[in-house]
KENU-493755 format. One line per field, with one value per residue (C-alpha): residue number from 1; x, y, z. Coordinates in Angstrom, 3 decimals. Example, Ala and Ser with C-alpha at 12.3 -4.5 7.8 and 13.67 -1.06 7.14 Angstrom:
% KENU-493755
i	c(1;2) .
u	c(12.300;13.670) .
v	c(-4.500;-1.060) .
w	c(7.800;7.140) .
END
This chain:
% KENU-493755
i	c(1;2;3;4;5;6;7;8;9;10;11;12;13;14;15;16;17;18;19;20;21;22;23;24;25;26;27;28;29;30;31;32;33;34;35;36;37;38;39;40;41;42;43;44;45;46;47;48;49;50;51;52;53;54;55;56;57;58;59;60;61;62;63;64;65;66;67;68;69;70;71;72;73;74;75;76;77;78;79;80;81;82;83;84;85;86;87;88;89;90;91;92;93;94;95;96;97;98;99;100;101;102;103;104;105;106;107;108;109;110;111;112;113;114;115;116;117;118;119;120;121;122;123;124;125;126;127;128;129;130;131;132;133;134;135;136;137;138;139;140;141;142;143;144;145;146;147;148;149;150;151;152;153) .
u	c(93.101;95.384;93.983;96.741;96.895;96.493;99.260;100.691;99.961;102.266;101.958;101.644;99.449;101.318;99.355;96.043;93.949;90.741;88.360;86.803;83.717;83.078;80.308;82.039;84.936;86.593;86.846;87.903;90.556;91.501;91.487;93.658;96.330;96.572;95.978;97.510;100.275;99.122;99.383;96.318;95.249;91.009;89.009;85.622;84.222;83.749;85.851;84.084;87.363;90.296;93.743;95.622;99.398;101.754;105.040;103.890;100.193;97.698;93.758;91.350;88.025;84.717;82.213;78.674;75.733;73.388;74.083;73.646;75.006;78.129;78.350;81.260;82.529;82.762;85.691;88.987;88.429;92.213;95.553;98.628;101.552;104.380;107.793;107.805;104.367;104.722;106.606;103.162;101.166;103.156;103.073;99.295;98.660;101.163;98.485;95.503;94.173;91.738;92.869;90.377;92.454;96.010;98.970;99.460;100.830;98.703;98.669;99.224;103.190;102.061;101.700;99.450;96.989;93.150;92.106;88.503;88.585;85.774;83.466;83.817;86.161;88.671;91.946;94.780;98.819;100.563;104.001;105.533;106.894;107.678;107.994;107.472;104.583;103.959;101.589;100.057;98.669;98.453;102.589;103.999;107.339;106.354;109.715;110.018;109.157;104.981;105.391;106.991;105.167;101.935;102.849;103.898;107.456) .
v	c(-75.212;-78.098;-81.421;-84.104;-87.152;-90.246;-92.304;-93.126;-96.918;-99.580;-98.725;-95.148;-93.628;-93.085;-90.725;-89.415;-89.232;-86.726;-87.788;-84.646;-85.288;-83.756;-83.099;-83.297;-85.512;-84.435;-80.911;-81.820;-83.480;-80.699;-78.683;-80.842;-81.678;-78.101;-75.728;-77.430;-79.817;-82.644;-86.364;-88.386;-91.697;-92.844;-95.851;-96.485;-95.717;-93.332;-92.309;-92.267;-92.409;-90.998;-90.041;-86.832;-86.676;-84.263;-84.847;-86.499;-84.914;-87.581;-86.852;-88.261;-87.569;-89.498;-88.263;-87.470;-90.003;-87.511;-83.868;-81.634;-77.638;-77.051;-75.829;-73.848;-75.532;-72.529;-74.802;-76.041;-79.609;-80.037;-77.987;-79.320;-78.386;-77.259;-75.738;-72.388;-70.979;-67.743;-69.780;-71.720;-68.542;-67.534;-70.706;-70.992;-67.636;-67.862;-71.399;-68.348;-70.262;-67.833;-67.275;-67.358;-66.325;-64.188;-65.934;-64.306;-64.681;-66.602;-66.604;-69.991;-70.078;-70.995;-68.635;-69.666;-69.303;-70.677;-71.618;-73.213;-76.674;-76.337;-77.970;-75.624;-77.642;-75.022;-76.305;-74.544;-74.136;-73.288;-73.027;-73.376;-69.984;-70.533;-74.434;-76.141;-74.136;-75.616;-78.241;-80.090;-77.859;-77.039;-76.298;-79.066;-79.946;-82.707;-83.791;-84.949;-88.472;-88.659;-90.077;-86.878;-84.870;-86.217;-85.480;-81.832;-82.650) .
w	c(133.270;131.595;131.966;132.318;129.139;130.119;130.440;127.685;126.111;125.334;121.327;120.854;117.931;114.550;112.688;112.113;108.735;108.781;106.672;104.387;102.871;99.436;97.088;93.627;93.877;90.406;91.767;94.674;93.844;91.282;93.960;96.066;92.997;91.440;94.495;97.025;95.750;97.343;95.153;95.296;94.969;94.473;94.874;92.819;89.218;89.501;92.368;95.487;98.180;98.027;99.955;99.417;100.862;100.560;102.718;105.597;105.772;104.579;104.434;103.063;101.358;100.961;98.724;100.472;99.913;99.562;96.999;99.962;99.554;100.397;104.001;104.822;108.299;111.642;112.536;111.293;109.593;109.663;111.261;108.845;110.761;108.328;108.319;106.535;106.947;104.644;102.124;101.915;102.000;98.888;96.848;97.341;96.412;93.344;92.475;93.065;96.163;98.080;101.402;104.362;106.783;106.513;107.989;111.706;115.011;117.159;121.331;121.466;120.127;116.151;112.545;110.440;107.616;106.499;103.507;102.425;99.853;97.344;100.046;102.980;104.660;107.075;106.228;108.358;107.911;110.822;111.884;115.433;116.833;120.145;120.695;123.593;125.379;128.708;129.145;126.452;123.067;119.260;119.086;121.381;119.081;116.830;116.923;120.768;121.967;121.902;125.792;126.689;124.451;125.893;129.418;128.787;130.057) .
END
């Protein structure tokens, strides 16, 4: 079943900004830099915030009040949408990134791949394959008015 959006609001949204949390900022932010290629830029002393971009992908992490084990997460923390998905796979594996999860076909029109950050945060790549599924979804084409895109027209 497809549940209708809402209409749309006078100001659509811009962009969104998960916010990771991590145990051990410094190696998280390693991790971040060297792995994955991403620039970064922290807050505190020591650093207790900071923003990772790459292109136009922007997350951020916050570093956990309290030293708790690292948790690997059942679910994806972030889906970064991006335009050659084995090209990725190949870079990340060249930077000796493990992978969670092999890039593949997926029923729902996208390729992609998982990786976990040093926290156990699921961080997926994925690549549109058959844009424009019907109805609102994980591989409506980012590049189509968010009014239309919104109601699956």
């Amino acid at each position: 079943m497809t549940r209708q959006a809402a209409p749309a609001a006078p100001w659509p949204f811009v962009r969104a900004m998960p916010v990771l949390e991590c145990a051990d900022m410094t190696r998280s932010l390693a991790f971040y830099e060297d792995k994955l290629g991403f620039g970064t830029r922290v807050w505190g002393e020591p650093p207790s915030f900071a923003m990772v971009q790459r292109g136009t992908v922007l997350l951020a992490l916050a570093l956990a009040e309290r030293r708790a084990p690292v948790v690997k997460r059942s679910t994806w923390a972030a889906y970064i949408y991006v335009q050659d998905v084995d090209r990725l796979h190949a870079e990340l594996i060249g930077h000796r990134v493990a992978i969670a999860e092999p890039p593949e076909d997926r029923f729902y029109g996208c390729r992609e791949f998982a990786v976990d950050d040093p926290d156990g945060n699921i961080l997926a790549f994925g690549q549109v394959i058959e844009p424009d599924p019907p109805g609102p979804g994980l591989c409506m084409n980012v590049g189509r008015d968010a009014s239309q895109s919104e109601r699956g027209s």
